[in-house]
C-alpha positions as CSV (number, residue, x, y, z in Angstrom):
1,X,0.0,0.0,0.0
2,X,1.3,3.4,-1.0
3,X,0.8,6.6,1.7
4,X,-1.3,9.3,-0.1
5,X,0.2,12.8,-0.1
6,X,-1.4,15.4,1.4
7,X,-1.5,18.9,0.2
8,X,-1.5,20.7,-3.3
9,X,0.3,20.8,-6.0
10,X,2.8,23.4,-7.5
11,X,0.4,24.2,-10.3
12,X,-2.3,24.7,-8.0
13,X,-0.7,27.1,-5.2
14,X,0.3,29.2,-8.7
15,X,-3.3,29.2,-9.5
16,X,-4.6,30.4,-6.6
17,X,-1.6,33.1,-6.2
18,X,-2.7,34.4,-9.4
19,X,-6.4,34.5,-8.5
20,X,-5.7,36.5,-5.2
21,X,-3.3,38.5,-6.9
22,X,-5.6,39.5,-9.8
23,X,-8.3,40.1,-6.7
24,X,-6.1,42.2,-5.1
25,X,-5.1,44.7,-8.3
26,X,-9.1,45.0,-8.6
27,X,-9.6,46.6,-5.0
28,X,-6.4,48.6,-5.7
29,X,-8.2,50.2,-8.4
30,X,-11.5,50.8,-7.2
31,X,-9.5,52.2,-4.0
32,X,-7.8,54.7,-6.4
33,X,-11.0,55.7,-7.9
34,X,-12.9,56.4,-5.0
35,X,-10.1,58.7,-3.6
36,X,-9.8,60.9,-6.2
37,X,-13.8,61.1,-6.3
38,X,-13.4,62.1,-2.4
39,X,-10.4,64.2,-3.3
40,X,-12.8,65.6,-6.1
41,X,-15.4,66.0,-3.1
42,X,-13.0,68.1,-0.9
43,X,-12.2,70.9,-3.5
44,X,-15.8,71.1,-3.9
45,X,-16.3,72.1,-0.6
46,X,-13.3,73.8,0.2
47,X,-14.7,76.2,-2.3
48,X,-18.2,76.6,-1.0
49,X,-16.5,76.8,3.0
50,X,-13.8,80.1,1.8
51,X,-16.7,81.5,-1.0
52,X,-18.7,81.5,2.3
53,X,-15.8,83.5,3.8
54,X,-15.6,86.3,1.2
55,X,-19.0,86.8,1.4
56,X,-18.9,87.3,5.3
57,X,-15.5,89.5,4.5
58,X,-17.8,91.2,1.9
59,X,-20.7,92.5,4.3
60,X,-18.3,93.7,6.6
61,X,-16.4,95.5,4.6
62,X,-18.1,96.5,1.2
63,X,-15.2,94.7,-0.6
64,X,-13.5,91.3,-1.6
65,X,-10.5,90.3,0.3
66,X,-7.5,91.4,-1.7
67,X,-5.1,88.7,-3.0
68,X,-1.8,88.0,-1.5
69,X,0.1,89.2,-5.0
70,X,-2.1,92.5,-5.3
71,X,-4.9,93.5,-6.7
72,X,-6.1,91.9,-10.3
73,X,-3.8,89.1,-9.6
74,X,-3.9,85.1,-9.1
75,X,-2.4,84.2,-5.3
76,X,-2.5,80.4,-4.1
77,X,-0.7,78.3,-2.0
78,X,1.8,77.2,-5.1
79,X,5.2,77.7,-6.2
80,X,3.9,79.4,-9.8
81,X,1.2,81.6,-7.8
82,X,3.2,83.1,-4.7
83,X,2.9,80.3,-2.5
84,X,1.6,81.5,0.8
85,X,-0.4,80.2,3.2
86,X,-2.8,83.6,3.1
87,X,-3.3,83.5,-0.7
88,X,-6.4,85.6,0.4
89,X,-5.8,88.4,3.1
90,X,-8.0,89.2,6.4
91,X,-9.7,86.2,6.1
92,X,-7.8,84.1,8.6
93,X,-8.5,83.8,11.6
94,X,-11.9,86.2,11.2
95,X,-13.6,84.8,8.6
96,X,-11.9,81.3,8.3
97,X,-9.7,79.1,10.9
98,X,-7.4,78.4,7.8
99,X,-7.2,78.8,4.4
100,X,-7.3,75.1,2.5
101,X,-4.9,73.9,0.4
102,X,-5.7,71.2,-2.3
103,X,-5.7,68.0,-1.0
104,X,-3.1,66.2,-3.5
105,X,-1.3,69.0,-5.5
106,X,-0.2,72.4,-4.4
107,X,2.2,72.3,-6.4
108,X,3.6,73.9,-9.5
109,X,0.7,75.6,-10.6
110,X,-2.0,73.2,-9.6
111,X,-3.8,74.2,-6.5
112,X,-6.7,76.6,-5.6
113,X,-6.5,80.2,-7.1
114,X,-8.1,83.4,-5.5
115,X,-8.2,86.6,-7.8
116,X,-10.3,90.2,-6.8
117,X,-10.3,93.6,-7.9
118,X,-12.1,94.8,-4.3
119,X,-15.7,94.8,-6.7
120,X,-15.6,90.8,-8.2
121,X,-13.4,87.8,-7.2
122,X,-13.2,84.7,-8.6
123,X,-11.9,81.4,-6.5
124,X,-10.8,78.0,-8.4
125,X,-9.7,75.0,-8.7
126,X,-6.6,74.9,-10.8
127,X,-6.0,72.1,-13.1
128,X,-6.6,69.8,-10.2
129,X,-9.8,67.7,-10.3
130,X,-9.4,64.8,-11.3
131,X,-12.2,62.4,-12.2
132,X,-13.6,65.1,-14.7
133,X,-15.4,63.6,-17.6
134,X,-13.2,64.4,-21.0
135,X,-11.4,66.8,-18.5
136,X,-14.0,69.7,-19.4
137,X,-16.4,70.5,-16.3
138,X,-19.6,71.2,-18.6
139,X,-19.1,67.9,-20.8
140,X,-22.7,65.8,-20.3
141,X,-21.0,63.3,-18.6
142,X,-20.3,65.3,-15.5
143,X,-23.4,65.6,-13.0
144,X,-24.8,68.8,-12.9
145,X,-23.3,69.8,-9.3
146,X,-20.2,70.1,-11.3
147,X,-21.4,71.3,-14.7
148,X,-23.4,74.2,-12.6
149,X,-19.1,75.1,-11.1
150,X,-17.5,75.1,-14.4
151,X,-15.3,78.2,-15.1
152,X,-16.6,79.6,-18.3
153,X,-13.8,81.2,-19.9
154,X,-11.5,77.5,-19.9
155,X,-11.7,74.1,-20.8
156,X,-9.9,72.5,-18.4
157,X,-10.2,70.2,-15.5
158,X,-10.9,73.5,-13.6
159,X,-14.0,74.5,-11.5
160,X,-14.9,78.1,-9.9
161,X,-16.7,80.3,-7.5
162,X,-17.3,83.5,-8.3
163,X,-18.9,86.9,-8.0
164,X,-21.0,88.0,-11.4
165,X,-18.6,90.3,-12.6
166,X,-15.9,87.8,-13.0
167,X,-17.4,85.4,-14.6
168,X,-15.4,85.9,-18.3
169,X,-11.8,86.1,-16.4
């Protein structure tokens, strides 16, 4: 009488290493998506949570906040942009605990944007959001809670808040 073997086979432990790790890439992916939708999330309401703060800057003081570079010009917290904390002055700690920075980039150029003449202002997004359909905010494939935030004057994974007179800058 021969002793039967227990256990598997070479081929087998391959198969199932190849199952688990083809498993495994799957959750990895649908991981990566849902962050950048929640990253996606964040800007969005990092926008609404500082336009708030304007507003509240505005009624108390019949102006927009002025930009950290000066009037008429884009300040964020990014090297291309002036990279400072207080892209938009006299709103912290007043108005706003702190002003938010974008929750993967800030860097380069890619990170949120303030820009005011004292009369308008317009706060975005810049080049960062990322799950974008056809990397144009008003494309059909976005919903409309993103199509209703597209900046008009750019097609580009860009989104904006903004007072009525800057709308075309």
């Amino acid at each position: 009488m021969t002793a039967k073997r227990m256990g598997f086979t070479l081929v087998e432990l391959l198969v199932v290493i190849a199952i688990i790790g083809l498993l495994s890439s799957i959750v990895v992916a649908s991981l990566n998506s849902a962050r950048a939708k929640a990253r996606d999330a964040r800007r969005i309401a990092d926008l609404k949570e500082i336009q708030k703060a304007i507003e509240f800057y505005y009624d108390s003081n019949n102006q927009y906040p002025q930009p950290a570079q000066g009037w008429g010009n884009w300040s964020g917290h990014c090297p291309s942009y002036g990279n400072r904390d207080d892209y938009i002055l006299g709103l912290v700690p007043t108005y706003i605990p702190a002003l938010p920075r974008d929750p993967r980039y800030d860097d380069g150029s890619q990170c949120y944007l303030y820009r005011s003449d004292g009369n308008n202002y317009m706060l975005i997004t810049h080049g960062t959001m990322e799950t974008l359909a056809g990397g144009d905010p008003s494309a059909s494939g976005n919903p409309p809670h993103i199509q209703a935030i597209d900046r008009p004057c750019c097609n580009q994974p860009t989104i904006a808040v903004y007072s009525s007179g800057a709308r075309d800058w």
